[in-house]
C-alpha positions, 0 to 999 in steps of 0.5 A: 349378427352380421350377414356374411352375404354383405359387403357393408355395415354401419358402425353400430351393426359391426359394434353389435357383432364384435360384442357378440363375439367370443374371442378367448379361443383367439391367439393374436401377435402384436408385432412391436410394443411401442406407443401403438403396440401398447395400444393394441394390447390392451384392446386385445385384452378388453375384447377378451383375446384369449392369448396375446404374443408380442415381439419387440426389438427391445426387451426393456418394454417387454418387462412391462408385460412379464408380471401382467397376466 
């Protein structure tokens, strides 16, 4: 558990929390799905994020994303 009283943290403590952590009640906005973008998608959707928007200049790579649920 992380003790907000702290200023910092080993990498194993803050792994610790972030795999306690319930991230379904989270919305997150990904701005821009190119190489990057797509990257932060899907680690998004493996920390559980309960609702991922994203925007892009370009429709084309969006299709990608309209048949995933």
């Amino acid at each position: 558990m992380i003790d907000n009283s702290r200023n910092f943290y080993t990498s194993n403590e803050l792994a610790q929390a972030i795999k306690q952590t319930d991230f379904s009640v989270c919305t997150a906005t990904v701005v821009g799905f190119g190489n990057m973008g797509k990257h932060y998608v899907e680690a998004l959707r493996a920390l559980g994020v309960g609702q991922i928007r994203v925007c892009s200049r370009s429709e084309a790579p969006l299709e990608t994303l309209r048949n995933v649920e």
